[in-house]
C-alpha positions in Angstrom: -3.8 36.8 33.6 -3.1 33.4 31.5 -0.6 30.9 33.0 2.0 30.0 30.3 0.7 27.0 29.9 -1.8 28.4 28.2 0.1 30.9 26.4 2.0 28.0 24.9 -1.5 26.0 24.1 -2.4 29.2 22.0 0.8 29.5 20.1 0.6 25.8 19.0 -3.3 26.6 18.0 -2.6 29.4 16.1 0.3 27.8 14.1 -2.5 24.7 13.1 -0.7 21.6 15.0 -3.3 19.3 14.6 -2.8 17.3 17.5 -0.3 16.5 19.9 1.2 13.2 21.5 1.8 12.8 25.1 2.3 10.5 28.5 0.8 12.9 31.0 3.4 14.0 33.8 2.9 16.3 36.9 5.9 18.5 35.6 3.5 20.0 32.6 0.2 20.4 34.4 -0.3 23.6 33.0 0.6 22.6 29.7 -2.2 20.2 30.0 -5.0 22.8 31.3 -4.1 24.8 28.2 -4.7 21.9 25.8 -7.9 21.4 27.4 -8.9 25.4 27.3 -8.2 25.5 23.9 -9.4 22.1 22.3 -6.5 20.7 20.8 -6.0 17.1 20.5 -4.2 15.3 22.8 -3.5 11.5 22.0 -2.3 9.8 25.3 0.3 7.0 24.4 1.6 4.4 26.3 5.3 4.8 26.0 7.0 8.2 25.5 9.3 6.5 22.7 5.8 5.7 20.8 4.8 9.2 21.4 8.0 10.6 19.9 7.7 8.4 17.2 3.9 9.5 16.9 5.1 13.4 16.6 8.3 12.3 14.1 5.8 10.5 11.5 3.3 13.4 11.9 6.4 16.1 11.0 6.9 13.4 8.0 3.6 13.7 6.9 2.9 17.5 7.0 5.9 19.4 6.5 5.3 21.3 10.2 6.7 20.0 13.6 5.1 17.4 14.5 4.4 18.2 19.0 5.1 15.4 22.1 4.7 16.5 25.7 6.8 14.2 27.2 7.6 14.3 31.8 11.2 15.0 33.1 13.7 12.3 33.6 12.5 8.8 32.0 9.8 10.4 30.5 12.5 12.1 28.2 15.0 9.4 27.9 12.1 7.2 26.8 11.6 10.0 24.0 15.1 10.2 23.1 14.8 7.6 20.0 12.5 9.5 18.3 14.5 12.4 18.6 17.3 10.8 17.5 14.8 9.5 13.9 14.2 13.3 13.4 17.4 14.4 13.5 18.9 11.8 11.0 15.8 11.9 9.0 15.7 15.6 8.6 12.2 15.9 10.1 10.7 18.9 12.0 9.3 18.4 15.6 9.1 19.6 18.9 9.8 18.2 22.0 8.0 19.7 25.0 10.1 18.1 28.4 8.4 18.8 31.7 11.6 19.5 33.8 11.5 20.6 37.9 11.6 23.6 39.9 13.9 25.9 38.8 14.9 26.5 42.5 15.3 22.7 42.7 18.3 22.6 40.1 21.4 21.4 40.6 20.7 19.2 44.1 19.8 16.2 42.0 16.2 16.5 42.4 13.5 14.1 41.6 14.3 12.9 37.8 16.5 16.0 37.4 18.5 15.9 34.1 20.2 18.5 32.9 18.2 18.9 28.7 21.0 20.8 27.2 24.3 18.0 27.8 21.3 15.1 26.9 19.9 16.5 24.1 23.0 18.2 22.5 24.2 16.1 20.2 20.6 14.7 19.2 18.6 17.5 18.4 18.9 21.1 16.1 18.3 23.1 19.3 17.6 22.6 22.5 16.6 25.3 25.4 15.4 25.1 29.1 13.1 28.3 29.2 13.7 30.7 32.8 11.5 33.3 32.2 7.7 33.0 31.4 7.5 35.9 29.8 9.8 35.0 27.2 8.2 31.3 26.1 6.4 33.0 23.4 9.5 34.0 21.8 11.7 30.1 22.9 8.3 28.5 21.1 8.0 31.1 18.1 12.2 30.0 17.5 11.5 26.2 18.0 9.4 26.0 15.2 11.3 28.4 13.3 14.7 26.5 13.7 12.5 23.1 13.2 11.2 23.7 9.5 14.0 26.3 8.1 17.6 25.2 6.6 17.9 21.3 7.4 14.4 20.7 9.2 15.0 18.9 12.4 13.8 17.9 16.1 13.7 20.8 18.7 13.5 20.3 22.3 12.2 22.7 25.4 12.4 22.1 28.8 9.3 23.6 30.8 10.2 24.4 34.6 6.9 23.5 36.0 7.1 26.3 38.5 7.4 29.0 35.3 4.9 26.7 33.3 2.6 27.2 35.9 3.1 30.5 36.8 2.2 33.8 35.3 2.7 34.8 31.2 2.3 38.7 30.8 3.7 38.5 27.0 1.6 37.7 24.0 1.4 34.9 22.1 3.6 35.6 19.1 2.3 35.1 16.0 4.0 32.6 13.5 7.1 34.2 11.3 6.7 34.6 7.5 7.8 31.5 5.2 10.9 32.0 3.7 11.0 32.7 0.0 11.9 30.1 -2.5 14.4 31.5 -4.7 15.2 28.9 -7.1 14.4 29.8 -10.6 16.1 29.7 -13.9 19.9 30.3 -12.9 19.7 27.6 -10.5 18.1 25.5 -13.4 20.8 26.2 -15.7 23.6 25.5 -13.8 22.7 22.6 -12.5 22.2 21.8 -16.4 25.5 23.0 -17.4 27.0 20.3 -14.7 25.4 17.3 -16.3 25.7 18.7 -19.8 29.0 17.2 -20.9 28.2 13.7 -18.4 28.1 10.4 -20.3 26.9 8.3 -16.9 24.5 10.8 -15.0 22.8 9.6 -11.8 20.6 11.4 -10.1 19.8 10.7 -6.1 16.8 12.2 -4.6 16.2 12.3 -1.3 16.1 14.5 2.1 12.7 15.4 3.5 10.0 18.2 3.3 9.1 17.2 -0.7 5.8 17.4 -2.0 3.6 15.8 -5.0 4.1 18.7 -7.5 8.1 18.3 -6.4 7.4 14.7 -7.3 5.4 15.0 -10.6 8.3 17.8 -11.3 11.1 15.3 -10.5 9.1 12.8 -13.0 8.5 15.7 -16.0 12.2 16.7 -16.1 13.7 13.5 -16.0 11.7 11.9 -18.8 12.5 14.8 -20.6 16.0 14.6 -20.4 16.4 10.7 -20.3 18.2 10.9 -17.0 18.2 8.0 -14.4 16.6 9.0 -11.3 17.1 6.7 -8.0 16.1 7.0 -4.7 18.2 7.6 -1.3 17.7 5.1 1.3 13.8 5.5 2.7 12.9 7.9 0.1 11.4 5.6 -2.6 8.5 8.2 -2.8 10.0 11.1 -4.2 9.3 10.4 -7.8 6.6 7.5 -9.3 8.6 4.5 -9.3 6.4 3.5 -12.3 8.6 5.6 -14.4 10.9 4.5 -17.3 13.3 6.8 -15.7 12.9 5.5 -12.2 16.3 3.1 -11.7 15.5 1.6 -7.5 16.7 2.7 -4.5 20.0 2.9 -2.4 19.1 0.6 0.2 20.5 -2.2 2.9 20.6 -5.3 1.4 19.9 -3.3 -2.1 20.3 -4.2 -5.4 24.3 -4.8 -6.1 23.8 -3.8 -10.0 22.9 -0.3 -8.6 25.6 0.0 -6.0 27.8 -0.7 -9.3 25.8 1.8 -11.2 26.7 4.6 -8.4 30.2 3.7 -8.5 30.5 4.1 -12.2 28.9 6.9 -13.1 30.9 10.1 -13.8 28.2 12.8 -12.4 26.4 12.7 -9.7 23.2 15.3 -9.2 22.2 15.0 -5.7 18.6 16.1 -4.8 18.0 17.1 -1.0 19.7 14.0 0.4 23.2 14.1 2.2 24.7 10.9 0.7 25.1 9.2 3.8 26.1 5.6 5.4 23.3 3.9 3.8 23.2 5.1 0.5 26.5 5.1 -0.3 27.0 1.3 0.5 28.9 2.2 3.8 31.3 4.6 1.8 32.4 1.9 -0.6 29.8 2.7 -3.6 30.8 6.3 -3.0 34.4 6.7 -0.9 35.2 10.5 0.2 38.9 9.7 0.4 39.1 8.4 -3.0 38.0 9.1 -6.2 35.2 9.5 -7.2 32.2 11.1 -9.4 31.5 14.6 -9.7 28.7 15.8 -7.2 26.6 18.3 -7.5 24.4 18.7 -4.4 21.2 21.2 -3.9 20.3 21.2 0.3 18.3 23.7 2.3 21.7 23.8 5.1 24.4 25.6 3.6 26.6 24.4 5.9 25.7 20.6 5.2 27.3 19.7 1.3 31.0 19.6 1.3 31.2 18.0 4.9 31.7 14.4 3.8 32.1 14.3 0.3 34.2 17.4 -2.1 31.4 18.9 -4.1 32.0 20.4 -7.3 28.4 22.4 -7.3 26.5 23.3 -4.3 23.7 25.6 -4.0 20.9 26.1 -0.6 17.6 25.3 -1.8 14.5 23.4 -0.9 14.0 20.9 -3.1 10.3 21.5 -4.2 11.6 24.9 -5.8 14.3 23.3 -7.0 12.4 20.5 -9.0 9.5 23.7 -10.2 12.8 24.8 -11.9 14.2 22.0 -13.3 11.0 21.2 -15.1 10.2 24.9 -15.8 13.7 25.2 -17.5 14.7 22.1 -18.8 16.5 22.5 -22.1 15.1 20.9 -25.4 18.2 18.3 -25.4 21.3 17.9 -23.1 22.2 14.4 -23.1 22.2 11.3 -25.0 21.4 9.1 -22.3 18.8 6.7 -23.2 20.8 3.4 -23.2 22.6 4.3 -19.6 19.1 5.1 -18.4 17.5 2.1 -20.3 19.8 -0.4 -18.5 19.5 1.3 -15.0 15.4 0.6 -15.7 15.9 -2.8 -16.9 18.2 -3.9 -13.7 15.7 -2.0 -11.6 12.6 -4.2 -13.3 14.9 -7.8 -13.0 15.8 -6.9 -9.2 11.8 -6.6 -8.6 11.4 -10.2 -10.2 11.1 -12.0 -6.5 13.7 -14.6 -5.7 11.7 -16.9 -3.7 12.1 -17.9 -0.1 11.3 -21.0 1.7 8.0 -21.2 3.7 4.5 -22.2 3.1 3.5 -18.1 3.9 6.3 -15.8 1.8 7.0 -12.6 2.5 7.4 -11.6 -1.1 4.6 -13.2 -2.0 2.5 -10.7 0.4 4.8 -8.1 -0.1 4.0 -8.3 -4.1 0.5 -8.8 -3.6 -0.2 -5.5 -1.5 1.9 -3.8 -4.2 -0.6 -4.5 -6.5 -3.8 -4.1 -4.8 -3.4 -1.7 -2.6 -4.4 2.0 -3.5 -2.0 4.6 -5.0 -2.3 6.4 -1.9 -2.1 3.4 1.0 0.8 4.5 3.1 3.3 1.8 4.5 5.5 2.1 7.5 8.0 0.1 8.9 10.8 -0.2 11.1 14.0 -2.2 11.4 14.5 -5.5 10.3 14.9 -8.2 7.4 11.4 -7.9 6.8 11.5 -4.6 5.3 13.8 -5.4 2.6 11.1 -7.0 1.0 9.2 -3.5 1.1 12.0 -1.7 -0.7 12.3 -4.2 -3.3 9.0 -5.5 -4.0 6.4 -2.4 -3.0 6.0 0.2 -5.6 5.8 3.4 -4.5 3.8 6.2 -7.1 2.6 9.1 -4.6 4.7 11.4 -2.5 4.1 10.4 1.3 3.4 6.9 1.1 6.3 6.0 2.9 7.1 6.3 6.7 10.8 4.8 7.3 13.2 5.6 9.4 16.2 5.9 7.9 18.2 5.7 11.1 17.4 2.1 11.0 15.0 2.5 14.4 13.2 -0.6 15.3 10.1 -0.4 17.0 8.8 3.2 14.4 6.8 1.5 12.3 3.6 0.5 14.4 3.3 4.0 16.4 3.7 6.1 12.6 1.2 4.0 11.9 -0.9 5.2 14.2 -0.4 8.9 13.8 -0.9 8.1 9.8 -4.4 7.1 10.4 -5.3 9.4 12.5 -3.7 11.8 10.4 -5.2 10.7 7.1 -8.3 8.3 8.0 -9.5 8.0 5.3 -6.8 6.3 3.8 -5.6 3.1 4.1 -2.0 2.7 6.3 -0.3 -0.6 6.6 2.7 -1.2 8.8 4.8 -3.9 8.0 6.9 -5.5 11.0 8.8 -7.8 12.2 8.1 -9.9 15.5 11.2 -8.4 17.2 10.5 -4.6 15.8 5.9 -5.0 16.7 7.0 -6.3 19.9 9.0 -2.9 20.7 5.8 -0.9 20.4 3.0 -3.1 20.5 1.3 -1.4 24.0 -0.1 1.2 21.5 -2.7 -1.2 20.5 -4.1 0.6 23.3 -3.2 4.1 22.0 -5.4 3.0 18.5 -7.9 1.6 19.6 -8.8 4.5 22.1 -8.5 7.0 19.4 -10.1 5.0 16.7 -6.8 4.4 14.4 -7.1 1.7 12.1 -4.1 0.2 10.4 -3.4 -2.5 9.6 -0.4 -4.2 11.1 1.5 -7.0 9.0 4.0 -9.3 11.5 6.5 -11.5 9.3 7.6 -13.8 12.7 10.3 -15.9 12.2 11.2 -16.2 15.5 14.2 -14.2 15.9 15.7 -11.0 15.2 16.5 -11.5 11.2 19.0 -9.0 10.7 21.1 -9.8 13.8 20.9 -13.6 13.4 21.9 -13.5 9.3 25.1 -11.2 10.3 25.5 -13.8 13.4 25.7 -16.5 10.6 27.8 -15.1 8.3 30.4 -13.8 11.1 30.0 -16.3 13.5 28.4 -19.6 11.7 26.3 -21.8 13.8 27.4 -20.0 17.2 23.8 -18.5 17.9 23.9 -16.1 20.9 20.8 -13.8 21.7 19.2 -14.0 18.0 16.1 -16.6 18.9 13.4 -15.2 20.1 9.3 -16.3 21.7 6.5 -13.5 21.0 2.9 -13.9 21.6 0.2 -14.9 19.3 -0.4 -11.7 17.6 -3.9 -12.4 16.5 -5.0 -13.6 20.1 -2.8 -10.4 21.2 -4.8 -8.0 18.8 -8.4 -9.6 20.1 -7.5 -9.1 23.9 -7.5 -5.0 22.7 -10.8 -5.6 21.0 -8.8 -5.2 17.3 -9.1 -7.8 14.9 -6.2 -10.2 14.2 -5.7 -13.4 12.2 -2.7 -15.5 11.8 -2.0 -16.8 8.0 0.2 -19.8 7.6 -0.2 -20.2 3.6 0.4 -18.0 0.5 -3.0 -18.5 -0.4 -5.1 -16.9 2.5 -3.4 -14.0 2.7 -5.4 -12.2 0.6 -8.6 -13.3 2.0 -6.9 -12.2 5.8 -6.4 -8.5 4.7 -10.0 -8.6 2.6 -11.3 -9.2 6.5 -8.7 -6.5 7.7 -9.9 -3.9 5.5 -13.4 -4.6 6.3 -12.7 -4.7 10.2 -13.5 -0.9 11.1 -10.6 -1.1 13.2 -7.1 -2.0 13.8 -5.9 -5.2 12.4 -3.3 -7.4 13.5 -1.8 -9.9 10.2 0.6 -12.6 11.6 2.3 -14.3 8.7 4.0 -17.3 10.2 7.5 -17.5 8.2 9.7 -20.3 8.1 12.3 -19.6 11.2 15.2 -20.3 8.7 14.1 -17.3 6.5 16.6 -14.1 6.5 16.3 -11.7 3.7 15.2 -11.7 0.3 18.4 -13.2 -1.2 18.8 -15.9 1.2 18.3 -18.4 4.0 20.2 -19.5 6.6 23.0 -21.7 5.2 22.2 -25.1 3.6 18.6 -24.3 3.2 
């Protein structure tokens, strides 16, 4: 008779999860002895945040739930960031919590938290399971819930006592897709909302797309002539190489398209929920006051309408929704071409780079790895200044390019690194960070180079925490409290792991730096030494 750890190693073989990322803890033993029996993967991080993070870029990348075993107690509050990234970012994973004896409960046992109060408000669903015998059906509805309507994190807690014990039920087998239904009514109302607009904009966004949905998205709005923009994060939905491509809704983004938004009269929004970000804080786009018409396609029914008064709404995934569009697209609808022109042409001056102060510049590198990098190079990052040079400089042309959180999480980009190379080795994965985001994460150095991931990691240090210190200055001037910052040499850092690592101090060898990087065989470590009074792309700190 199998152990349920076993049973629940089976279910996540027969449903393909290509690997899984873990800390190993006592409370999952079993869990453990079923990976083993049944050969899956099992990438041993150093920090359970890094290991959520791991699982979250893996859900990015695939479309399925991305897996994390993570111990009871710390082990799970350690995890609770990357829960948090999946639930704002729309991704599907599952959390696997080792949690105690169930007839330990309730006496504040050793790390005893209670799953369902902590993970409430962070996560789609979350479940302790009692009963062996019913896992298979708790594990068949995690990854049900996690990649149906609005796909999103899941978390189970594992008794260790039932983990261990006895599983009499089968492993259930996965549940049928669920249809796509958009076709041509879908198509044509959508078309009969922008057919008398004189401004259009359309927003995609939201997650779960794919290339077709892409090279769909790119078909029907050159067609049509419509202006197509990006929500925040979500710059690889559509080739930004398009005439119809108009930049992204971003921090720190371009003010002429925060303008745009405000003045156009219909708004098509694709997948994405119009949130904090891409609305400018809810000053671009206000729910209490006016403004444009919104039509919004999203797989959760429940979602449009919640924040902003919708004036079409229908509950579709977006990569039947875009096979529509572009199957049904009408001969002519709009005459559009000098709104979407301009859109382009504030798009193309916004990429012109406004130069900072240094001898190394981050635009400088950010432009150069926009143009020789390959069409399929993936870049991640996480929280900070630095990656505002990404969203305005990096051109984006494939679907899945880009790992971001949009919750604005330091410390993601390094470990979705990782998981993108091991995911994808072949190809080549960059993460851009800061010296305050790397330094959140930077113990999976060890994590890469054990499981032979190799990207390559590109630190803009200016010494301080960017964002913080530039909101400091223009709050606060010249009152500097818990902004500076000391890190490490990085390259010294990355040679002490056996990776590679170099430090560039000029424009000019930065190019030679990555030819050695992407030569390496291994993970690379880049430190760009910035000039400490360097913020942002549009400024400095004041008087420089």
């Amino acid at each position: 008779m199998a152990h349920a750890g076993l049973v629940l190693a089976q279910m996540l073989a027969d449903r393909g999860v290509p690997r899984v990322f873990s800390v190993p803890g006592e409370s999952f033993l079993a869990a453990l002895d079923g990976l083993y029996e049944l050969g899956i993967p099992n990438i041993v991080c150093r920090h359970e945040g890094g290991a959520a993070f791991m699982a979250e870029a893996t859900g990015k990348l695939t479309g399925q739930p991305g897996v994390a075993f993570v111990t009871r107690g710390p082990g799970a509050t350690n995890a609770s960031a990357g829960v948090h990234v999946a639930m704002q970012d729309s991704t599907p994973m599952i959390l696997f919590v080792g949690q105690i004896a169930r007839a330990h409960r309730d006496r504040e046992a050793f790390q005893e938290v209670d799953y369902r109060a902590m993970f409430g408000p962070l996560a789609k669903w979350v479940a302790e399971i009692d009963d062996a015998n019913r896992l298979p059906e708790y594990v068949a509805r995690a990854f049900h819930l996690a990649t149906t309507g609005r796909p999103g994190p899941v978390v189970l807690a594992l008794p260790e006592d039932m983990l261990s014990g006895p599983c009499t039920a089968p492993p259930r087998a996965p549940s049928a897709t669920p249809a796509r239904l958009a076709g041509r009514a879908h198509a044509d109302r959508l078309h009969a909302f922008l057919a008398d607009a004189e401004r259009p904009l359309v927003v995609l966004g939201g997650s779960v797309w794919s290339q077709q949905a892409a090279d769909d998205a790119r078909a029907w709005a050159e067609a049509l002539d419509l202006p197509v923009v990006a929500a925040f994060r979500r710059q690889d939905r559509m080739d930004n190489r398009s005439p119809c491509y108009a930049g992204d809704l971003a921090v720190g983004g371009n003010p002429a398209l925060f303008a745009r938004l405000r003045s156009a009269d219909k708004i098509l929004a694709l997948g994405t929920r119009l949130g904090d970000i891409s609305t400018g804080g809810y000053e671009a786009l206000n729910p209490d006051g006016p403004h444009p018409a919104i039509a919004q396609v999203h797989p959760d029914p429940d979602l449009p309408g919640q924040v902003f008064r919708t004036a079409l709404t229908l509950c579709e995934d977006l990569p039947a929704t875009m096979a529509a569009l572009a199957a049904y697209r009408p001969n002519t609808l709009g005459d559009w071409a000098q709104w979407r022109a301009a859109a382009r042409q504030e798009y193309e001056a916004w990429q012109q780079p406004r130069p900072t102060i240094g001898d190394v510049r981050l635009e400088h590198c950010t432009q150069w790895l926009a143009q020789n990098l390959p069409k399929d190079a993936i870049i991640t990052n996480g929280a900070g200044n630095y990656a505002a040079f990404t969203h305005r400089y990096h051109s984006f042309t494939r679907y899945g390019t880009q790992l971001a959180p949009t919750s604005g999480t330091m410390g993601y980009g390094f470990p979705a690194a990782i998981a993108a190379s091991l995911h994808r080795p072949d190809t080549p994965v960059i993460c851009m960070a800061g010296d305050g985001c790397f330094q959140m994460t930077l113990n999976e150095c060890a994590t890469a180079m054990q499981f032979g991931a190799t990207p390559i990691v590109i630190v803009a240090n200016n010494g301080r925490y960017g964002t913080i210190r530039a909101h400091q200055e223009r709050q606060y001037p010249g009152r500097v409290s818990g902004t500076e910052m000391t890190s490490p040499d990085f390259a010294a850092l990355a040679r002490s792991y056996g990776a590679h690592g170099e430090i560039v101090t000029k424009n000019d060898d930065f190019a030679p730096a990555m030819a050695r990087a992407q030569t390496s065989g291994t993970l690379a470590i880049i430190e760009l030494k910035l000039d400490r009074r360097m913020l942002g792309t549009s400024g400095n700190l004041p008087g420089h």
